[in-house]
ZAMARGU-4260 file (C-alpha; in steps of 0.2 Angstrom, whole numbers, plus 5000, padded with zeros to 4 digits):
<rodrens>
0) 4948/5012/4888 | 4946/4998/4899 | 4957/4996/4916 | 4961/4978/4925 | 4971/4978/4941
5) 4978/4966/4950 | 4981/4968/4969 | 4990/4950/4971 | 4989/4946/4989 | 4979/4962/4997
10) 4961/4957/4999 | 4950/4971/5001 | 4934/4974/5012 | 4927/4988/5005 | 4927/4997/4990
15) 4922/5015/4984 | 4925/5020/4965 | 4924/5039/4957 | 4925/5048/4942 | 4927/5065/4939
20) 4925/5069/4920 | 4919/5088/4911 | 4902/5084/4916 | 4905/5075/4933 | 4913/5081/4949
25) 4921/5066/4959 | 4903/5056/4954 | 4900/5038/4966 | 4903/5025/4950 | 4901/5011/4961
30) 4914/4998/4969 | 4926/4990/4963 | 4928/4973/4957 | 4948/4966/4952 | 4938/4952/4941
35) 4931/4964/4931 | 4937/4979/4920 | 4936/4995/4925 | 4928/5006/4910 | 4938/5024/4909
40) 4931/5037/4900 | 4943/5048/4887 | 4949/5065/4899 | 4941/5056/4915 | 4950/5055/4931
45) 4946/5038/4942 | 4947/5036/4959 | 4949/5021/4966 | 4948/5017/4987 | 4950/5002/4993
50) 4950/4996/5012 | 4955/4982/5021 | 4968/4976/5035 | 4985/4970/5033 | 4990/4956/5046
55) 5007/4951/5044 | 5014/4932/5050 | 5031/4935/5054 | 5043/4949/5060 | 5049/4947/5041
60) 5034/4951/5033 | 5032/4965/5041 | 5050/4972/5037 | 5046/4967/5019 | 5029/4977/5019
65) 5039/4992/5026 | 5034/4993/5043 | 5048/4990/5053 | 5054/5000/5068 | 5068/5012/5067
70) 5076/5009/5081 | 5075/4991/5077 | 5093/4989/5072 | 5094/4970/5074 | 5078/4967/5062
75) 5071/4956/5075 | 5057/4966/5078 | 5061/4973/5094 | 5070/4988/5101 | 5080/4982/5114
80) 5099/4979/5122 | 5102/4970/5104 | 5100/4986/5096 | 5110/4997/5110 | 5124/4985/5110
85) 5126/4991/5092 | 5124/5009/5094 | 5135/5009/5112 | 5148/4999/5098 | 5145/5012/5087
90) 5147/5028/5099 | 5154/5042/5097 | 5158/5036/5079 | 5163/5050/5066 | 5159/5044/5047
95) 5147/5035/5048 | 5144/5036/5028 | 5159/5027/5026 | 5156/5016/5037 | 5138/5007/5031
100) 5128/5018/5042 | 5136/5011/5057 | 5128/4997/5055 | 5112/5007/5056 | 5114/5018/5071
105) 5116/5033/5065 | 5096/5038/5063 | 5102/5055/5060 | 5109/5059/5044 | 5125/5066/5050
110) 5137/5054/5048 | 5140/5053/5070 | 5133/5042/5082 | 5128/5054/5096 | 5112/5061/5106
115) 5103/5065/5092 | 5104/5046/5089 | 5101/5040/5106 | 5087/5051/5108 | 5077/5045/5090
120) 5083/5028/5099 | 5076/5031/5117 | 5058/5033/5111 | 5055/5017/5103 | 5064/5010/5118
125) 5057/4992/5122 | 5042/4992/5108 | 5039/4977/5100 | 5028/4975/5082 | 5032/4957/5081
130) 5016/4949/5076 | 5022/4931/5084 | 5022/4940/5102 | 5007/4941/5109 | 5013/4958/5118
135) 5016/4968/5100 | 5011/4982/5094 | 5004/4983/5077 | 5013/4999/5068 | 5003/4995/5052
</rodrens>
């Protein structure tokens, strides 16, 4: 069977393929090419590793590739008084499940806004992964 994979917008730098079959134990097949198919042999497992760098644009872009703060509550790629404004709005809150989260600030899963919050909070205090600032600190 052969196998084509499409990685869309991730360019990779380096490549390693393996195959472990009956007669083969995690064998170096060669690298990988997404332009070419990929030959898989019948009760073979392959292995594909692929490295590169992701370098996200825009404070979006990287909330979209998963890589946003948590204590981010704002979604402006900063952890600052924006997102304590919403958790000093939010404190003390009961429910919280009820209430959308609390608009976020209960990092906790237990429904309050307390110290539990405040502490996940106070240790992303003032970071900033936004790419536009030359100040950031890339999480990814």
């Amino acid at each position: 069977m052969d196998l084509t994979l499409s990685l869309e917008d991730f360019s990779p730098t380096g490549s390693e393929v393996y195959r472990t079959t009956e007669t083969e134990h995690t064998a170096y097949v060669g690298t990988f090419d997404e332009y070419l198919p990929l030959s898989l042999p019948a009760e073979s497992i392959t292995t594909i590793s692929l490295t590169g760098s992701f370098s996200p644009q825009t404070c979006a872009e990287v909330h979209a590739a998963g890589f946003g703060l948590t204590s981010d509550i704002s979604g402006d790629c900063y952890v600052n008084h924006l997102d304590l404004d919403i958790i000093t709005d939010y404190w003390l809150t009961t429910g919280c499940g009820e209430l959308d989260n609390c608009d976020g600030a209960d990092f906790e899963p237990d429904d309050d806004v307390d110290f539990f919050d405040l502490s996940v909070f106070s240790l992303q205090w003032l970071q900033c992964n936004n790419p536009q600032d030359p100040n950031h600190t890339p999480n990814w």
